[in-house]
Each structure stands twice: as C-alpha cells, then as structure tokens.
N, C-alpha and C positions, 0 to 999 in steps of 0.2 A: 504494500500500500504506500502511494507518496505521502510525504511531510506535508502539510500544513507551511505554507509559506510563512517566513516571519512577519510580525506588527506586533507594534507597542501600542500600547493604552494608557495613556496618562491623563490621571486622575486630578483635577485641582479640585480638594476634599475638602477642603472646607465650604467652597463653594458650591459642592454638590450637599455636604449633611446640612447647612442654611437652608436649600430649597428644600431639602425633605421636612427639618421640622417646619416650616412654615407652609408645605402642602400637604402631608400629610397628618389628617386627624389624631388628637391625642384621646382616643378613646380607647384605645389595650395599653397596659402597663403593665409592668412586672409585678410579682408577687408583693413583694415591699412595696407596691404605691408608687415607683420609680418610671417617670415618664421611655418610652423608648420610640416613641414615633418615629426621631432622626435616625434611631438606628435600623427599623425596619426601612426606613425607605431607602435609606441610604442602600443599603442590603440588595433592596426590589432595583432601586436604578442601578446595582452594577450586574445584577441579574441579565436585565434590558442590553444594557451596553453590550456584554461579553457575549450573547447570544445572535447580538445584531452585528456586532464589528468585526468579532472571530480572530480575537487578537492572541498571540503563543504567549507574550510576556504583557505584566501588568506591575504599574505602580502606584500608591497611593503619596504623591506629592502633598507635603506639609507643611504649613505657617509655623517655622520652629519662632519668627519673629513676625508678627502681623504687618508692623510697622518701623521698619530698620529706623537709628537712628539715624545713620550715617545720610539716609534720605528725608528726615525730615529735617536735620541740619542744614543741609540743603535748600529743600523746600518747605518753611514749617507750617504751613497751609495743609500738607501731605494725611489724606485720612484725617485731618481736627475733628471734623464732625463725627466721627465713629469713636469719639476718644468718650471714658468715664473718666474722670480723674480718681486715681486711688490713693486718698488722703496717706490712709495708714502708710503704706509702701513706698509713695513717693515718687512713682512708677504710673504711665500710663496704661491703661488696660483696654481692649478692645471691650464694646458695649455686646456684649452676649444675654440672652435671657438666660435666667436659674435654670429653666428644664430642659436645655439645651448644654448647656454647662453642664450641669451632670453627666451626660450622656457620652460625654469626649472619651472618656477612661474606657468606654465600655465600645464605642468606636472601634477606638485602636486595638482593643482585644478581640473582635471579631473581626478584623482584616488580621491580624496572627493569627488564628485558626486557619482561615481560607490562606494563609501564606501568599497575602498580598501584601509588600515590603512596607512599609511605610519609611520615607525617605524626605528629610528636612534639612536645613542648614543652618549651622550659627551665624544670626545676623540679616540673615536673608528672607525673604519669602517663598511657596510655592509657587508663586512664577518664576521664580528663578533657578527653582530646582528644573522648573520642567522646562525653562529656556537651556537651561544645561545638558538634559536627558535628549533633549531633541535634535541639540544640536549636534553629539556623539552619536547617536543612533545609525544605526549600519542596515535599519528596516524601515518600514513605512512606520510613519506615526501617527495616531489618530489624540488630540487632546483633547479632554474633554469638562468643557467651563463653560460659566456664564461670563464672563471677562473678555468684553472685548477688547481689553488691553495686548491679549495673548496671540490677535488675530499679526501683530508682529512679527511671528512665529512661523506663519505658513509660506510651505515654501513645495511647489506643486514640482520642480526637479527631484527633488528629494523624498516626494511623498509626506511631506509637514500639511494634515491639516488641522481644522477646531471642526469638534464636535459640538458645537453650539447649544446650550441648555435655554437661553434667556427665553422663550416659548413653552417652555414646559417640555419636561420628558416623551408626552405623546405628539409633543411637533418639534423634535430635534434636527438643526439644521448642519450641513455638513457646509463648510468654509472654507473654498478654496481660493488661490487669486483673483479667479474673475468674479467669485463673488463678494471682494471687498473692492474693485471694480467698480463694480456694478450701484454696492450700496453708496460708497462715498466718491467714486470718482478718482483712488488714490491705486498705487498697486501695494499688497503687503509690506511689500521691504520699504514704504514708504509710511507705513503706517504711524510710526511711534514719533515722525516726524509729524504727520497730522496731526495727531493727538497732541501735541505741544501747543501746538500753534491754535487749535480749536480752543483748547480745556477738554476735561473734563470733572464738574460740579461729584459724582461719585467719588472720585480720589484725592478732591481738593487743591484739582490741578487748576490754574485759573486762567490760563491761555493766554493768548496776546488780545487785549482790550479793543475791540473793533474788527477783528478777524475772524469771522463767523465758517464754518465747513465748505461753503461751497468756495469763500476766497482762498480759503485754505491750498484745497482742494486743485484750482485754478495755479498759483503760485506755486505748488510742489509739481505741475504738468509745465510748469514753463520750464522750470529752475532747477528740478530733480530732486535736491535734498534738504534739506533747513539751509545748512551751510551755505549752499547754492542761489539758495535766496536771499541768506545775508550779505552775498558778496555782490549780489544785484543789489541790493538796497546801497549799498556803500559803491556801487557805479552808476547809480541812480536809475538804473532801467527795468525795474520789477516794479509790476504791478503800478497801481495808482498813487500821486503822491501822498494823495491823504493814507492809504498804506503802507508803503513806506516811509510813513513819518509814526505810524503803528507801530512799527516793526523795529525800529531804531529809537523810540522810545522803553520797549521791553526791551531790551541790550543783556540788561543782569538777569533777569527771567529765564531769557535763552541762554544764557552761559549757563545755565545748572539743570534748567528741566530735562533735556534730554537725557541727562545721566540717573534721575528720577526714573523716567517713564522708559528705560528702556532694560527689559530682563537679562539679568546677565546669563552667560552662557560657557561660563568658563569657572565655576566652582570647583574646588576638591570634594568629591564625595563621599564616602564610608563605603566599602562595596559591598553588595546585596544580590539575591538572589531574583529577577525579573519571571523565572519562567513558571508559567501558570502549572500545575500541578503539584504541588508540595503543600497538599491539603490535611491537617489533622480534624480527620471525620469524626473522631469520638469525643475530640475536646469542642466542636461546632457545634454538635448536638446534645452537650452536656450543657454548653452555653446557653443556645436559643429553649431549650427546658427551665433553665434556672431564670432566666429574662425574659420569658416568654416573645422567642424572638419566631417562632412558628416557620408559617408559611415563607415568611419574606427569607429564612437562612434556607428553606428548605430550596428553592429555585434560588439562591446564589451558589448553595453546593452543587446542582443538576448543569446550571449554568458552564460553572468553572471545570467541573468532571468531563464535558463534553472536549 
C-alpha cells in the first residue's frame, strides 16, 4: 500500500479553544461542576480538521507569551485593550474568562494523550512558532487560525496555506494567494506590509492616520514593499501629496511596526515529535470518563487513528 503523502497541520490553539468556548454551549461539565465546553470543542474541531485535511504530522502551536515585551516596547499600543492589569503580580495578564481558565491545564492534557506536541516559545507567540514551523517544513502546510495576521504566511510555491476559522468551523475557508488577492488587493508576501500601513484596531496596531486598505493597497501595487514606498515618499513620486505627507508624518510608527507585525520564523525550538500516531488510548479514555469529555474525545481518537 502507498504512504500517505506528507502535510502538516498547524494549530494556533488558543485561537481555536477561544472559539470553542464561546461557540460551544456550556451545558455538560465534568463530575466536579468543572466547565469543559473549550475542551470538547476544541477536541470536535481537531476531529473536523484531521479528517478533512489528512495531515501525517500535527502541532499544537502555543502562547508561551501572549504579549512579548520586546513588542510592546516597541509598540505599547500592542494588545492594550486585551490587557487586565494584575495588581498583585505587577505583571500584565491577558483578559481570559474563569471557565475558560480553568480548562487550559486540562487542554494541554488531552492533546498529550492524542500525542499532539504542544510547542511554544520563551518570549514569543504562537505565531511565531508557527511562522517558524512553516517556514522549515519540507511538506505542505495547512494553518489553521482565525488570525489574519498569519495570512503573511502563505506561500502557494511551497504549499503554505490558512485554514481560515473566522466563519465558523462549518464555513472554513482555505487561503491561498489569490485569495488574499482577491480580498485586499495585496499579494501574501505583501501582507504584513499592508497591515502596517492599514492598522489593525484587534492588535492595537494603529496604522498610518489617513491610509485606509484600499490606499494601502494601491501604494504596495505601485511600490512593492513598505520600504519601497518610503523611498517614493522621500522622491516625492508615491501616491498623493496629501499621502505622502501621511506617510512621512508616521516616520517613527514605521520604523518599529513592521518588526511588531511580522512572525518570526527563525526560532530555536525544543525538538518534538510531529507524526500523528503516538496515541495513549487508555490514558484518553480514562480522561474523557473522568471529565466527561464523551463523544467529542471519542471522534478525535477515530479521527487521529485513521
């Protein structure tokens, strides 16, 4: 019988167990009264994924840092609005609900059962692991986020695309270059350059003031790349002047955003085990018994088995 061609699957997990507990009902809970909706669903969406994408290796990319400092030093705009301040610590904390919080510890224990890696970085985020992962991959890649930050990523030579969530799991869109094309007008590799110069109010990015998507847009097909457009603004033939008078007012904005908004891909890793089968069957069903994790562990293990 032939192999199974290789693909990866990469997982940006936190942004998949978020849409689980906010789509899925919290009406099952474990024996203790202990919410687990993020985990069944999370569970049910890698279920979905592995069965649709037919990927040999999988990974669960990690927020070891939500919010590096090193980027908001940079940029301290960077995530504010998602910040709790925690008096006690002294330390910012990402704003998580309590029944959602609870649920992380029991996350991470049920992708160790199914012997799916969980893999993070000091300092960094999950996109950066998985700009990392994607970028060494020697297979096709399929990522899968709601983060259009990530659409950076695709790279349709190399088989780099997004498996798009922000639709919901029953309208998953698959993103390749012509479909960032198509939405903004811009090609991939030019993405993270758009996003500067647009904003984006989710990450507290705040763009260049007067520079809406489609000028954006316009200015990255004349000029190719940020840079390229700052060295027309400074030869005076980009775009309009009241644009260029935009654009050379953000001066200090664009010296640092890009290094913000763009994944690194060059990490030292911890090395790990990617390939889907290294499943411990007794301790998954000892789990989902004890957390009444059911049905949803039951099609993540038939899933992953196949």
């Amino acid at each position: 019988m032939a192999s199974c061609p290789e693909k990866l699957l990469l997982l940006d997990t936190a942004s998949l167990y978020f849409r689980a507990f906010y789509g899925v009902p919290d009406k099952v809970k474990a024996a203790d009264g202990t919410s687990v909706n993020a985990v069944r669903g999370l569970l049910d969406m890698i279920a979905k994924l592995v069965t649709t994408y037919e990927p040999t290796r999988l990974v669960a990319c990690w927020d070891d840092d939500w919010r590096p400092a090193w980027r908001v030093a940079l940029l301290p705009s960077y995530k504010a609005h998602r910040v709790v301040e925690a008096v006690a610590a002294g330390t910012d904390v990402e704003e998580v609900p309590d029944p959602l919080e609870a649920q992380i510890p029991l996350i991470r224990r049920a992708l160790a059962v199914l012997g799916i890696p969980v893999v993070g970085a000091a300092e960094h985020e999950a996109d950066d692991v998985i700009g990392t992962l994607a970028t060494r991959a020697d297979a096709p890649v399929d990522i899968v986020t709601g983060d259009r930050d990530l659409f950076q990523l695709v790279d349709d030579e190399r088989g780099v695309r997004i498996v798009y969530t922000a639709r919901g799991m029953s309208n998953l869109e698959v993103v390749d270059d012509a479909a960032v094309v198509s939405k903004y007008g811009v090609h991939a590799a030019q993405y993270a350059d758009f996003a500067v110069l647009r904003g984006d109010p989710s990450d507290g990015l705040p763009g260049v003031a007067g520079i809406g998507e489609k000028s954006a847009a316009a200015l990255l097909a004349a000029h190719g790349t940020l840079d390229g457009i700052q060295a027309a603004v400074a030869a005076g033939t980009a775009g309009t002047a009241a644009q260029r008078a935009k654009i050379a007012a953000a001066t200090d904005y664009l010296g640092v955003a890009p290094t913000v908004v763009r994944v690194a891909r060059d990490l030292t890793l911890e090395p790990f085990d990617d390939r889907i089968g290294s499943i411990d069957d007794d301790a998954a069903r000892a789990l989902a018994e004890q957390w009444n994790l059911g049905s949803s562990m039951t099609r993540a293990l038939a899933a992953l088995a196949r």
